[in-house]
ZAMARGU-4260 file (C-alpha; in steps of 0.2 Angstrom, whole numbers, plus 5000, padded with zeros to 4 digits):
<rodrens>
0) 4939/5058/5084 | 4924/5045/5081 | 4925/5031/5094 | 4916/5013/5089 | 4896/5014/5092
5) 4879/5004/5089 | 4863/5010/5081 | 4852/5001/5093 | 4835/5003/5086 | 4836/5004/5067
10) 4822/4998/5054 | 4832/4992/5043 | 4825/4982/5029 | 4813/4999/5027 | 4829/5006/5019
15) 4829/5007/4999 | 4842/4993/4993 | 4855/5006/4987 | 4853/5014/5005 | 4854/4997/5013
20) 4871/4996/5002 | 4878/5012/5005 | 4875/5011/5024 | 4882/4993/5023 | 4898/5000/5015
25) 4902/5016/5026 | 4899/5009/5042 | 4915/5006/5046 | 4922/5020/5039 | 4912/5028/5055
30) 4916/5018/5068 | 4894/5012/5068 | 4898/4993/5072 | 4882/4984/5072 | 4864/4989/5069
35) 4851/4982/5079 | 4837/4981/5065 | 4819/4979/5073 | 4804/4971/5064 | 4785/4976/5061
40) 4777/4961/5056 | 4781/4943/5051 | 4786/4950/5032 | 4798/4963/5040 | 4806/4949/5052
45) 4810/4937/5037 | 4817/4952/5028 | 4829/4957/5044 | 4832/4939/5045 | 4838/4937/5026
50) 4849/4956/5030 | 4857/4947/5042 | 4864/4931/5033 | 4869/4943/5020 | 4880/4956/5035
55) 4883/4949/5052 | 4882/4966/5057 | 4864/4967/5056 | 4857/4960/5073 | 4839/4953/5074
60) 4823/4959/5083 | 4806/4950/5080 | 4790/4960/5082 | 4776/4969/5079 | 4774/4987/5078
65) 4759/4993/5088 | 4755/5009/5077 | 4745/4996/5064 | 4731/4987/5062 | 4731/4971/5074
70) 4737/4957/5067 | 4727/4940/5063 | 4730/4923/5070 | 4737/4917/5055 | 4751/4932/5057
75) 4753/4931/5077 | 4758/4912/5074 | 4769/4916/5060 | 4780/4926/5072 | 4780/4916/5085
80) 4787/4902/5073 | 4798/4913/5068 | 4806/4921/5084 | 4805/4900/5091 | 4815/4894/5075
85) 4827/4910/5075 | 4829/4910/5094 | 4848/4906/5094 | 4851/4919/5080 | 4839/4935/5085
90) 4847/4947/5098 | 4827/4954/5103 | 4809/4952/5104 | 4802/4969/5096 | 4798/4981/5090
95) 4782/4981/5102 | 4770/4989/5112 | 4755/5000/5112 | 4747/5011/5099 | 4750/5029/5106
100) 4748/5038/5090 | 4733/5029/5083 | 4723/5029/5100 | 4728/5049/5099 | 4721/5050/5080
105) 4705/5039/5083 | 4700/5037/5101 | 4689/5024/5096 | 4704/5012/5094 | 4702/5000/5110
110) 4721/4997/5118 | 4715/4979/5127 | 4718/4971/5112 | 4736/4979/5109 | 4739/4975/5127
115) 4736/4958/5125 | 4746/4955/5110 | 4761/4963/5120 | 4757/4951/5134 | 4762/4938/5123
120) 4776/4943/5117 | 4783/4950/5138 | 4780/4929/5141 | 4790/4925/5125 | 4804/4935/5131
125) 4805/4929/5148 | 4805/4911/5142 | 4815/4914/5130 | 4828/4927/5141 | 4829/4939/5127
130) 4829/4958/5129 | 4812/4967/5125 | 4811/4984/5115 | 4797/4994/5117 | 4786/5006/5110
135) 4778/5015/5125 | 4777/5031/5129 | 4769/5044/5139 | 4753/5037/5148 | 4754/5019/5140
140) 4773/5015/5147 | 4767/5013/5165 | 4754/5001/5159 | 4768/4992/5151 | 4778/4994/5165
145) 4765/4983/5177 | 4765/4969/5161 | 4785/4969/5165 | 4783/4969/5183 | 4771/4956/5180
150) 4783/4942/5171 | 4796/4949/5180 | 4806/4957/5165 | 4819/4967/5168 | 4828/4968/5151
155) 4817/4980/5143 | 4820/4993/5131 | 4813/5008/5132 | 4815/5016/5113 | 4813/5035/5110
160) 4805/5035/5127 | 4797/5052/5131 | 4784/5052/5149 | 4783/5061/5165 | 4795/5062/5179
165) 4784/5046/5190 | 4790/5035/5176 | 4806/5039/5172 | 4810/5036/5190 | 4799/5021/5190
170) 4811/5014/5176 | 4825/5019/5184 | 4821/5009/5199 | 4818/4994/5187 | 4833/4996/5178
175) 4825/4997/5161 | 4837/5006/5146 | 4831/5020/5135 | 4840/5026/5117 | 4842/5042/5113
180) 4837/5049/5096 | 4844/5062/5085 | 4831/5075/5090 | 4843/5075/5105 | 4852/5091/5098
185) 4833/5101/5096 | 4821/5094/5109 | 4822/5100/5124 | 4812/5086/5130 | 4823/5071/5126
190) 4839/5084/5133 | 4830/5083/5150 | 4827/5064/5147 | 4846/5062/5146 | 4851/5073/5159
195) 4839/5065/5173 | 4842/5045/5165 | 4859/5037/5173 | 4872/5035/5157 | 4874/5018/5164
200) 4855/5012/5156 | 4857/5023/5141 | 4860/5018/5122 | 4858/5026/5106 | 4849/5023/5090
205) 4842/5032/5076 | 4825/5023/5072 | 4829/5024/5053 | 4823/5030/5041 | 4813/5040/5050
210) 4818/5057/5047 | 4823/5072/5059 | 4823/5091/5061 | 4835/5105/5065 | 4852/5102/5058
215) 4846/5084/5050 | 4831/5092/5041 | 4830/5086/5022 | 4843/5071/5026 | 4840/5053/5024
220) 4842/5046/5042 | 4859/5038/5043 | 4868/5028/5058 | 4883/5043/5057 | 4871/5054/5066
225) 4874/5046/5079 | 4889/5053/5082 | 4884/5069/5085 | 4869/5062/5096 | 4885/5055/5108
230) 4892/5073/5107 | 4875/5082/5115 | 4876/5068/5126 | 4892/5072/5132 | 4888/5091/5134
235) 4872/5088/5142 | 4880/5075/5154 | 4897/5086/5157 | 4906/5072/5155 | 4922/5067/5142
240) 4916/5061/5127 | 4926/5046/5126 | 4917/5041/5143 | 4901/5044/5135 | 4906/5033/5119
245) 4915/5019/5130 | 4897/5017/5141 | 4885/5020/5128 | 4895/5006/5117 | 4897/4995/5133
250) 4878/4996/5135 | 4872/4989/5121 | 4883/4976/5116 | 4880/4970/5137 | 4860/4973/5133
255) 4861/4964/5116 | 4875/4952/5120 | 4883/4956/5106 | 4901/4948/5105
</rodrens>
């Protein structure tokens, strides 16, 4: 039996409208009660912004993802209008970070710049005492782990976090969150990640519509996968799965303040 749930990294407004609407309408048929839909850029933000006024179960982050091209000033200031102005109604500063993937593809891409863009945004967030969700992983989280320690943020969210064993104790000992993906029933990598992470500073997500593998291959990413993320959880953890459904639901509405 399904238990109530959150999809707490979701990119929402990337959705085509009669996916947007389908979603929208089966969501309570599985128990999924809130999606927290993270932004790319300024255009993405005002189109989570307007998804929200629409369905109060659409939550708000505002950010920019790192895997594109840098922003210019005209667009930085656009966000940060947006975030100040939205502040009371947003849950999140994010999606940010660094760009792994692009460095990876074109090593001639510099990170400084990336970094101090995401600089920004860790101030915002402490200013403002809103949660953080990032895009860091492997050898970029624990430069963006000294830019937390720096500002002193602890409310930091970790998304599809994959690095070694240093840093996943190094964000324990911080208390940072992570979410778990889908790919939790094929990847050996993220099953490790769960079995070594305390439940306590774990959530779940989907990243949508980003597609997965194994026995989601060929599906559109939908928040019901969840459920059967929660299930692997449960398995990996050798815990009841209601325990794992009343924590991983706890989680997030505490992390996102989510009444």
């Amino acid at each position: 039996m399904h238990q109530p749930i959150i999809d707490s990294h979701i990119h929402f407004d990337l959705y085509k409208e009669d996916e947007k609407r389908h979603i929208l309408k089966v969501m309570e048929a599985y128990k999924v009660t809130d999606l927290i839909s993270v932004s790319r850029h300024a255009q993405s933000a005002q189109e989570n912004i307007e998804l929200a006024k629409q369905d109060e179960r659409v939550k708000v982050s505002i950010g920019y993802h790192p895997e594109q091209k840098l922003p210019n000033q005209n667009e930085v200031d656009k966000l940060f209008e947006l975030i100040d102005g939205y502040q009371d109604e947003i849950v999140a500063i994010g999606e940010v970070g660094l760009p792994y993937y692009m460095r990876k593809d074109n090593r001639s891409i510099k990170v400084e710049p990336y970094l101090n863009l995401l600089e920004k945004f860790v101030q915002k967030a402490k200013e403002l005492d809103l949660p953080i969700v990032l895009h860091a992983i492997y050898e970029d989280a624990p430069i963006v782990c000294d830019l937390l320690e720096q500002y002193s943020v602890t409310k930091a969210h970790f998304h599809w976090f994959k690095g070694d064993a240093k840093t996943v104790k190094r964000m324990i000992d911080h208390h940072y969150f992570i979410s778990i993906t889908p790919d939790v029933l094929y990847e050996a990598e993220i099953q490790s990640l769960v079995q070594s992470y305390p439940l306590s500073k774990m959530m779940v997500e989907t990243d949508g519509p980003w597609p997965f593998e194994g026995p989601f291959q060929g599906q559109m990413t939908h928040p019901k996968m969840i459920h059967e993320t929660v299930m692997k959880i449960a398995e990996l953890k050798q815990c009841e799965v209601a325990y794992i459904y009343e924590n991983l639901f706890q989680n997030t509405k505490d992390f996102y303040k989510i009444i």
